[in-house]
LOBA-238127 format. One record per residue (C-alpha): residue in three letters; chain; x, y, z. Coordinates in Angstrom, 1 decimal. Layout:
// residues N
 res chain      X      Y      Z
 ALA     A      X      Y      Z
...
This chain:
// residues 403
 res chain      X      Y      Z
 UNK     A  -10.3   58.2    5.2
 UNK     A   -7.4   57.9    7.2
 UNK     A   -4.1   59.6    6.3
 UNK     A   -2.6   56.4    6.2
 UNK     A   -5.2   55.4    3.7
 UNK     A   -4.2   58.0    1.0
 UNK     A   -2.8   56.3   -2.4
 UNK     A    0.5   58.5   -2.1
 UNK     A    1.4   57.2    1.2
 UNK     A   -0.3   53.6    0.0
 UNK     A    2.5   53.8   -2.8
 UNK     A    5.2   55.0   -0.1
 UNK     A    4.8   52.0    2.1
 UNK     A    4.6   49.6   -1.3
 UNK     A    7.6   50.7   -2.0
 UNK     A    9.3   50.5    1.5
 UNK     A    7.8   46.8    1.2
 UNK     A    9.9   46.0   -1.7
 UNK     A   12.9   48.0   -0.4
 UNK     A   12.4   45.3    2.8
 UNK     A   12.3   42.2    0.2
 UNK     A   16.0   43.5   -1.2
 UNK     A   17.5   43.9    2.2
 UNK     A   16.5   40.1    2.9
 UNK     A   18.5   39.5   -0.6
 UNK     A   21.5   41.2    0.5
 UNK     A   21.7   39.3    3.6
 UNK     A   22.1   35.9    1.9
 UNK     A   23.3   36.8   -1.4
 UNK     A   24.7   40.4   -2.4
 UNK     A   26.6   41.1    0.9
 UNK     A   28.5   37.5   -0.7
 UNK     A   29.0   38.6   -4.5
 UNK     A   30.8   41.9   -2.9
 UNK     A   33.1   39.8   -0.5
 UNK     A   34.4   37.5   -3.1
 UNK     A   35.4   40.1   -5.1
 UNK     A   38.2   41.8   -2.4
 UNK     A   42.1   40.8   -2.1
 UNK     A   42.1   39.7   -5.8
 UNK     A   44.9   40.3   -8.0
 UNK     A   43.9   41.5  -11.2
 UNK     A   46.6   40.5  -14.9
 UNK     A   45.9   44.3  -16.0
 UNK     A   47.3   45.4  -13.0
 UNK     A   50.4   43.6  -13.2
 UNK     A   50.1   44.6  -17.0
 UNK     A   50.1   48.0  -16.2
 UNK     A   52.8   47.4  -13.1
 UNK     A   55.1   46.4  -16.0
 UNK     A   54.4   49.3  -18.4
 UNK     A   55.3   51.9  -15.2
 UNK     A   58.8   49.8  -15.2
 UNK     A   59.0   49.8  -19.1
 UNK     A   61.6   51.4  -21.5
 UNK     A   61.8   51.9  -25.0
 UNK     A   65.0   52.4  -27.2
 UNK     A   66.5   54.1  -23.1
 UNK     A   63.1   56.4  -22.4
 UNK     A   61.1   55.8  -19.9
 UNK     A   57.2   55.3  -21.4
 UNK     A   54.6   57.6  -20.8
 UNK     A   52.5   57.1  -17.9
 UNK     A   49.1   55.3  -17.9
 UNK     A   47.4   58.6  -16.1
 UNK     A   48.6   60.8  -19.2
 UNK     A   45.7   61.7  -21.2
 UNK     A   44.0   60.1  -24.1
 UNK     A   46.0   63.1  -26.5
 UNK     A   49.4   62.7  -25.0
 UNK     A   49.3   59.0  -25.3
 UNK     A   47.9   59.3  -28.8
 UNK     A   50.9   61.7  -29.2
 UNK     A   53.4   59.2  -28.2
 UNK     A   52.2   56.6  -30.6
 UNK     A   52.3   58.3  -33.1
 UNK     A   56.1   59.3  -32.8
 UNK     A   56.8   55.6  -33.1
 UNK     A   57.6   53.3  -36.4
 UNK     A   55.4   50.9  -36.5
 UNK     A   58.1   48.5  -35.4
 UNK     A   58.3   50.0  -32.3
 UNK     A   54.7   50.0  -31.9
 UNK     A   54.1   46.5  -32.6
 UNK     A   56.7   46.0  -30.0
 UNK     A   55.2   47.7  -27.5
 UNK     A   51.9   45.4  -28.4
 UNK     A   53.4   42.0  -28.1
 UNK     A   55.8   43.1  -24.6
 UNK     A   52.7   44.3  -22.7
 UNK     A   49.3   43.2  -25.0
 UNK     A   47.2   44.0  -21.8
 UNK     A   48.3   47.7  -21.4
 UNK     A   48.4   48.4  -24.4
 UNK     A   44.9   46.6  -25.5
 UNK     A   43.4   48.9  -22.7
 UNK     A   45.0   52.1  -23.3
 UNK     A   42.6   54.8  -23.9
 UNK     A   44.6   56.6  -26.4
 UNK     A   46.5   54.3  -28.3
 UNK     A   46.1   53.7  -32.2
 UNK     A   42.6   51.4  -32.3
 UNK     A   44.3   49.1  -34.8
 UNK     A   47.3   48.2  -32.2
 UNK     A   44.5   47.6  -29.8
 UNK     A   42.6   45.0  -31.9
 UNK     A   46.3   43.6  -31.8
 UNK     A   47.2   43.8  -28.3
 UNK     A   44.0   42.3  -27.8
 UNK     A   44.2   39.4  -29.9
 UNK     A   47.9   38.4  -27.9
 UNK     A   46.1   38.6  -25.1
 UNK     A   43.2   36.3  -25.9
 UNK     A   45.6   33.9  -26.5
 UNK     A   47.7   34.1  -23.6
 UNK     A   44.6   33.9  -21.8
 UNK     A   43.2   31.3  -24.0
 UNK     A   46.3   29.1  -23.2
 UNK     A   45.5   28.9  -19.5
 UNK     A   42.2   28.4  -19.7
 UNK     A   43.2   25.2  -22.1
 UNK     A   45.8   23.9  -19.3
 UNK     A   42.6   24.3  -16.8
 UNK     A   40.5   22.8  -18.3
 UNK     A   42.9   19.4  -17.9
 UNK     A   44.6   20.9  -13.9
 UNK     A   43.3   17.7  -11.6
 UNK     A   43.8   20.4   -9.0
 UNK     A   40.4   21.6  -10.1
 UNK     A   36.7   19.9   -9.6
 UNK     A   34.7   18.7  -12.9
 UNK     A   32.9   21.9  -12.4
 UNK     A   35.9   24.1  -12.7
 UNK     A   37.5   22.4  -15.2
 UNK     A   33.8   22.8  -17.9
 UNK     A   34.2   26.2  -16.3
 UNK     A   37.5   26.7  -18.3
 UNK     A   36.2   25.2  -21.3
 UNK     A   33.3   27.6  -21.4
 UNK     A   35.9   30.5  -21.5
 UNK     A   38.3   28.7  -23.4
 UNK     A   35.7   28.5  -26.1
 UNK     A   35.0   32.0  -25.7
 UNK     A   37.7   33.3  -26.0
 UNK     A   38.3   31.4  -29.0
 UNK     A   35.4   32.5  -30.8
 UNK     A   36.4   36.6  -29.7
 UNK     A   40.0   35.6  -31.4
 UNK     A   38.1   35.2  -34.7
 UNK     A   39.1   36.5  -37.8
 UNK     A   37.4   40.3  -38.5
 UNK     A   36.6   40.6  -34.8
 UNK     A   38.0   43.8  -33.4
 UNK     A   38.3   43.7  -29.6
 UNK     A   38.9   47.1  -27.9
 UNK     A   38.9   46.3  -24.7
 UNK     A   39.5   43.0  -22.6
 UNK     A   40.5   41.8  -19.1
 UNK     A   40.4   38.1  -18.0
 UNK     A   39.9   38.9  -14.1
 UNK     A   37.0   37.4  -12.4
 UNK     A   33.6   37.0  -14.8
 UNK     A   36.1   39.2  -17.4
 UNK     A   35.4   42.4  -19.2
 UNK     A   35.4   43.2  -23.1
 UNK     A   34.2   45.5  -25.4
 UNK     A   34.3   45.1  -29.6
 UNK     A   33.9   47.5  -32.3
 UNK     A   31.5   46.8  -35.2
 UNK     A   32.1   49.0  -37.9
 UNK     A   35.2   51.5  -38.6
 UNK     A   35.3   53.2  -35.6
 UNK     A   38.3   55.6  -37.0
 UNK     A   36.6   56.6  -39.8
 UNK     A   33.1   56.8  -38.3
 UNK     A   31.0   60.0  -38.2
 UNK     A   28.3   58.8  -35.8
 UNK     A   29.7   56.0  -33.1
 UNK     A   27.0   54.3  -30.9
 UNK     A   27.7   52.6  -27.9
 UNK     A   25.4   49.9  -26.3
 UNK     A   25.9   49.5  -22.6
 UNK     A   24.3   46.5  -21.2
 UNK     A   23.0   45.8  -17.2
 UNK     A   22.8   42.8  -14.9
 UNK     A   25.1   39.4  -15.3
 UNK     A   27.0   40.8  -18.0
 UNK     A   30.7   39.2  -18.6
 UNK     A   32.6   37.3  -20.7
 UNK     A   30.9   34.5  -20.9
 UNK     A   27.3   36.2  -21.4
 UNK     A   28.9   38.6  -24.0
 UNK     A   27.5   36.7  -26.6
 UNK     A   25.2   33.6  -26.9
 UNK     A   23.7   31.6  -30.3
 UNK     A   20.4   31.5  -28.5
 UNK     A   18.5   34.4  -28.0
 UNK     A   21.4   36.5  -30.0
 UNK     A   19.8   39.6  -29.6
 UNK     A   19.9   39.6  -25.7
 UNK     A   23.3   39.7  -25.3
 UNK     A   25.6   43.1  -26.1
 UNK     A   27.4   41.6  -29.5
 UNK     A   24.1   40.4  -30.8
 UNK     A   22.2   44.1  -29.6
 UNK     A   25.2   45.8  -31.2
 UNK     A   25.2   43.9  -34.6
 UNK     A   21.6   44.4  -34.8
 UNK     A   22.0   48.0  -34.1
 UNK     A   24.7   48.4  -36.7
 UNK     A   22.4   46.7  -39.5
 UNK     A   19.5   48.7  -38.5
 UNK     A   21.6   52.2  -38.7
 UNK     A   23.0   51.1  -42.1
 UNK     A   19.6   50.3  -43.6
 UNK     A   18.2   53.6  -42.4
 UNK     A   20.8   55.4  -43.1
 UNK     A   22.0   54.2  -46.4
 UNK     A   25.6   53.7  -46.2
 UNK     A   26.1   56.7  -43.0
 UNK     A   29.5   55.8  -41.5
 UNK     A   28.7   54.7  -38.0
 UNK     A   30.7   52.3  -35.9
 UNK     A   28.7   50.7  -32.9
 UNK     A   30.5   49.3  -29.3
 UNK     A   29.5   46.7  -27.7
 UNK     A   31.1   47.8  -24.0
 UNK     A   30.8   45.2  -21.4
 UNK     A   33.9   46.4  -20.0
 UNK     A   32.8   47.5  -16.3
 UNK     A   31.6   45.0  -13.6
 UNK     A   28.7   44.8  -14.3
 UNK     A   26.3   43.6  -10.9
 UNK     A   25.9   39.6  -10.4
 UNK     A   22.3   38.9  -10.2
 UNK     A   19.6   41.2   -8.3
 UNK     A   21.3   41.5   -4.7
 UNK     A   22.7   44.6   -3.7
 UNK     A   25.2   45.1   -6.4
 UNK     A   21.8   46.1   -8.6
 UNK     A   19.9   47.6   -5.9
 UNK     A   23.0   50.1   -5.5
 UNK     A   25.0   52.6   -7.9
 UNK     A   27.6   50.7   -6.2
 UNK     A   28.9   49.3  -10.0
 UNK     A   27.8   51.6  -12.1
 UNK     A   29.6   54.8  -10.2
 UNK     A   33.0   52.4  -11.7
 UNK     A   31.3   51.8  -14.7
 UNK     A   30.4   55.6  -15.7
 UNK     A   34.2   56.4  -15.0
 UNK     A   35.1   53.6  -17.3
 UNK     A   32.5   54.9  -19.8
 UNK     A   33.7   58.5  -19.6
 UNK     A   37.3   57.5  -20.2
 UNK     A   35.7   55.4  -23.1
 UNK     A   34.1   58.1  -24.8
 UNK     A   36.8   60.4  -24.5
 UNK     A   39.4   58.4  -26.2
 UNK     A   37.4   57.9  -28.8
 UNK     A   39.3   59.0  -32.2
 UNK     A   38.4   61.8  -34.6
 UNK     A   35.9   64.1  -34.0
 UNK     A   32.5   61.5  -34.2
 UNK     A   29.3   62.0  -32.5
 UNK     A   28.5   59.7  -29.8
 UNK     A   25.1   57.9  -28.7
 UNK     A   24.4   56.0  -25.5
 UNK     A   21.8   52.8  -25.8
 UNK     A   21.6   51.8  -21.9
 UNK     A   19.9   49.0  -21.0
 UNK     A   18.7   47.9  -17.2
 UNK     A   21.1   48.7  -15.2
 UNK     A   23.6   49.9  -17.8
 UNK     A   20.9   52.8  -17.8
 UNK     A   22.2   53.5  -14.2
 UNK     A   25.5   53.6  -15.3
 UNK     A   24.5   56.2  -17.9
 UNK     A   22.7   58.1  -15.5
 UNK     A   25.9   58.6  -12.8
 UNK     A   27.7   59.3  -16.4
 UNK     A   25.4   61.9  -17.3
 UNK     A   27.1   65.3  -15.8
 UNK     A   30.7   64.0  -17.1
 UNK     A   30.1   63.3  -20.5
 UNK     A   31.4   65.3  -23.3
 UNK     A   29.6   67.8  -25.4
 UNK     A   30.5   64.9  -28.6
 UNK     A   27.8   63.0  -26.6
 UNK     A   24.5   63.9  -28.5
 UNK     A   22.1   61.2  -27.2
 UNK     A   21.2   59.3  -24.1
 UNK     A   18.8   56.2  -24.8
 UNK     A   17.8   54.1  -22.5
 UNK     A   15.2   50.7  -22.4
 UNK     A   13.8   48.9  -19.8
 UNK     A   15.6   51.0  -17.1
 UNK     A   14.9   50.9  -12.9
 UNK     A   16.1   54.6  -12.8
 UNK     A   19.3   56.8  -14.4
 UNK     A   19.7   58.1  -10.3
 UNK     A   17.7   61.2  -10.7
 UNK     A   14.6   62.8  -10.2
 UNK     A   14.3   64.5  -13.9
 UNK     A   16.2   64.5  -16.7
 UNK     A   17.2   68.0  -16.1
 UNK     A   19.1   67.2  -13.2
 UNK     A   21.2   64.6  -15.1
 UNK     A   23.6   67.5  -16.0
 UNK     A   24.2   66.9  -19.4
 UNK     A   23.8   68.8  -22.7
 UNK     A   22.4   65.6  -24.9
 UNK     A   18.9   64.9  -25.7
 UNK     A   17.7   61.8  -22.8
 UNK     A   15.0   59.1  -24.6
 UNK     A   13.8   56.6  -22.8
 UNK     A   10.8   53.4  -23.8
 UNK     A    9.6   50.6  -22.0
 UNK     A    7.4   47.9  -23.2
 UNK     A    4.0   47.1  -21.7
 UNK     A    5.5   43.3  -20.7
 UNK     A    9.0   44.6  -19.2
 UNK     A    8.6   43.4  -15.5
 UNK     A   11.1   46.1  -14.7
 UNK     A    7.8   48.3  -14.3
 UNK     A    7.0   47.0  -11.2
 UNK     A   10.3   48.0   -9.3
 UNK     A    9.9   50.7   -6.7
 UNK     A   10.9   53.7   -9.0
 UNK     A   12.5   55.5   -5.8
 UNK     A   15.7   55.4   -3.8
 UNK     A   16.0   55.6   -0.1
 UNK     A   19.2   55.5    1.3
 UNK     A   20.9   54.4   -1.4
 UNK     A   19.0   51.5   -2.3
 UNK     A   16.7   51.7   -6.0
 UNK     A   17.2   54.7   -8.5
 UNK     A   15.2   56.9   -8.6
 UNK     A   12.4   58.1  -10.8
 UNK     A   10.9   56.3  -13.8
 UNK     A   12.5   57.2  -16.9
 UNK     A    9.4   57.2  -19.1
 UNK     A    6.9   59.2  -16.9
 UNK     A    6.3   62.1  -17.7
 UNK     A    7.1   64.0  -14.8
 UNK     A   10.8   62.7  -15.5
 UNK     A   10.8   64.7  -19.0
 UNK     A   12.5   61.9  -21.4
 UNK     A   11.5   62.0  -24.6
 UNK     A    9.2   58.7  -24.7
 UNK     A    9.6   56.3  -27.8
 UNK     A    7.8   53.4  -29.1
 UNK     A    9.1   50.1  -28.4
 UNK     A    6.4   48.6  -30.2
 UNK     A    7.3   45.0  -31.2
 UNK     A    9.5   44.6  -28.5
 UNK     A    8.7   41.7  -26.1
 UNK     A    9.8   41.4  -22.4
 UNK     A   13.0   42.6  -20.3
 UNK     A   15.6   41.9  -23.2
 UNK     A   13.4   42.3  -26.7
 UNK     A   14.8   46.0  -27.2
 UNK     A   17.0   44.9  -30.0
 UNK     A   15.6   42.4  -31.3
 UNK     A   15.2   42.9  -35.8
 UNK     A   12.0   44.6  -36.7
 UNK     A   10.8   46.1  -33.4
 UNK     A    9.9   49.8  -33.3
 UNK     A   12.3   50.3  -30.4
 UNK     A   15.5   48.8  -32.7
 UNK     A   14.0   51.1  -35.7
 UNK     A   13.8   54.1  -33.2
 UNK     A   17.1   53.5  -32.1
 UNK     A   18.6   53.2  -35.7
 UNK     A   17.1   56.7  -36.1
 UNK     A   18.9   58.3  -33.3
 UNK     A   22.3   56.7  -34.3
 UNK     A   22.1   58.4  -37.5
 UNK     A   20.6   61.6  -36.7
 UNK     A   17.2   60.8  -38.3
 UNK     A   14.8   62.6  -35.7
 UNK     A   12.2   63.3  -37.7
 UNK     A   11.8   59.5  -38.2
 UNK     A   11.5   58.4  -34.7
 UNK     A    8.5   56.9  -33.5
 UNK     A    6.9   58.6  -30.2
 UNK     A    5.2   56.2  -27.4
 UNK     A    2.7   58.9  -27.5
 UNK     A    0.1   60.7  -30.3
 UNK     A    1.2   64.3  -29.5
 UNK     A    4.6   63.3  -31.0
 UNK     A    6.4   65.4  -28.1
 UNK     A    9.6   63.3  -27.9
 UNK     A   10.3   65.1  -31.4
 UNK     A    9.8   68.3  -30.1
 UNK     A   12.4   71.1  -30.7
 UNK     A   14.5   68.9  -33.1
 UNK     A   15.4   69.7  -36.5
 UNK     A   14.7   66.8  -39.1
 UNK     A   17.9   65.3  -39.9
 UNK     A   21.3   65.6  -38.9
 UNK     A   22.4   62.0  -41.0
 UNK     A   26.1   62.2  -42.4
């Protein structure tokens, strides 16, 4: 046998193979996605251009680089008149101001749908536009209309490009446990949510995951995110064969997690690609970060779980139909990401996602990988359900931390 014959080299060159097949994407697709995204103006940023200009009552407002406490702080030395103020003069700042009072968020957030609602309504009629730009606006003019609904607490939302948002299900300020459920590939505002397939998209996984966490744990207070607020890749090109979008998207979900009010324990439910986003997140998280979970991922951009640098416990599942098992669990100058999460040289703890069906099945209601998660959010690890017999994914945990 020839050295080129051994199965380790074999599985070297099948994965340089695949590697090839993404650069041919790149050339015809990704390089594309990237270019259209440069020399765009973004409404946040001439939000946040007008805050830096902003006064209130002769004082100059805090700046938008202040911390989460100081701004927090400032906020709270305001009536609520002054507040509200602030919330209707600059809805977009203010709606994405890590730090500000949650409620005046869900506010700020609400004037903003609607500004952005009303241009998307005089789009959809602008004869400037072709047929398929003006259904285009319709789509996110319906949307957005459905996000403005009554009980719907939006944290987070920009209207650039594909848009961004993120929504709270639950009481996030008076929450012990919060989760947060960070989706992957083609995620935006439009994909946000869909009445087909509900439990695919990151409102229906969310929802799903609040229910579960209820039922298991029996009234705990828990508040669960739905965070599609990074840019998140278009399609499989390079954006998802690169940490390209999720090294933006981890400092988005560090700056999340930080602001987060009171003093609740935090849980990460990465799926896909969100799981690289996770991964790159990892060695910035705070010590309120407790759990890292991730399904269906192509790598968290490390070698071992060890070397993610962080203090909270890493899970990981798969199911035996997820096509995202035959990626090349590598990375070669920059391209793929690294090891797979559930072998065991990686050293997850491995769960059952038994029920679970394909790519995007994770959350679906009465799968062992929606149950297992449930567990985690509420602190339940004597209750989780190990991929394996030797129950080792429970090892070293104390039964039940459930508040």
């Amino acid at each position: 046998m020839t050295s080129l014959d051994s199965p380790p080299q074999l599985n070297v060159w099948r994965a340089l193979l695949a590697l090839a097949v993404v650069f041919v994407m790149l050339a015809t697709t990704g390089w594309t996605a990237v270019r259209h995204h440069r020399g765009t103006s973004s409404p946040i940023e001439a939000a946040r251009s007008a805050w830096a200009h902003g006064h209130l009552d002769g004082r100059r407002l805090p700046g938008l680089d202040s911390s989460p406490q100081r701004i927090a702080r400032f906020f709270a030395s305001l009536s609520v008149h002054q507040r509200t103020g602030l919330a209707h003069r600059y809805p977009l700042a203010v709606g994405n101001m890590n730090g500000a009072p949650v409620k005046l968020r869900y506010r700020a957030n609400r004037i903003a749908l609607e500004q952005a609602r009303t241009i998307e309504h005089g789009r959809m009629h602008d004869r400037r536009l072709s047929a398929a730009g003006q259904q285009d606006a319709g789509r996110r003019m319906h949307r957005l209309e459905s996000l403005m609904r009554p009980g719907r607490k939006i944290l987070a939302f920009d209207p650039m490009g594909a848009g961004r948002v993120a929504e709270v299900i639950g009481n996030l300020d008076k929450a012990k446990r919060v989760s947060v459920v960070v989706p992957g590939v083609d995620t935006n505002l439009l994909t946000f949510q869909r009445s087909d397939r509900k439990y695919t998209a990151p409102v229906g996984m969310a929802r799903a995951l609040y229910r579960a966490e209820r039922s298991a744990g029996h009234g705990s207070r828990t508040a669960v995110i739905a965070w599609a607020d990074y840019t998140a890749p278009a399609g499989l090109g390079v954006e998802a064969a690169t940490a390209m979008r999720a090294e933006s998207g981890a400092v988005r979900l560090n700056a999340l997690v930080r602001a987060l009010p009171g003093r609740s324990t935090v849980a990460l439910y990465c799926h896909s690609y969100g799981s690289v986003v996770c991964g790159v997140a990892a060695h910035d998280l705070p010590d309120r970060v407790t759990d890292i979970a991730v399904a269906g991922s192509p790598g968290m951009r490390a070698d071992k779980a060890s070397k993610l640098g962080t203090g909270a416990r890493v899970w990981a599942m798969r199911d035996s139909d997820d096509w995202i098992q035959d990626v090349p669990y590598m990375e070669v100058g920059g391209f793929g990401h690294g090891a797979d999460p559930v072998s065991a040289a990686f050293g997850a703890r491995v769960l059952s996602a038994r029920g679970a069906t394909g790519h995007a099945g994770y959350f679906e209601p009465g799968t062992q990988s929606l149950a297992n998660f449930a567990e985690i959010g509420i602190g339940a690890y004597a209750a989780v359900r190990c991929a394996h017999e030797d129950d080792a994914c429970r090892s070293g945990l104390s039964g039940s931390t459930t508040t």
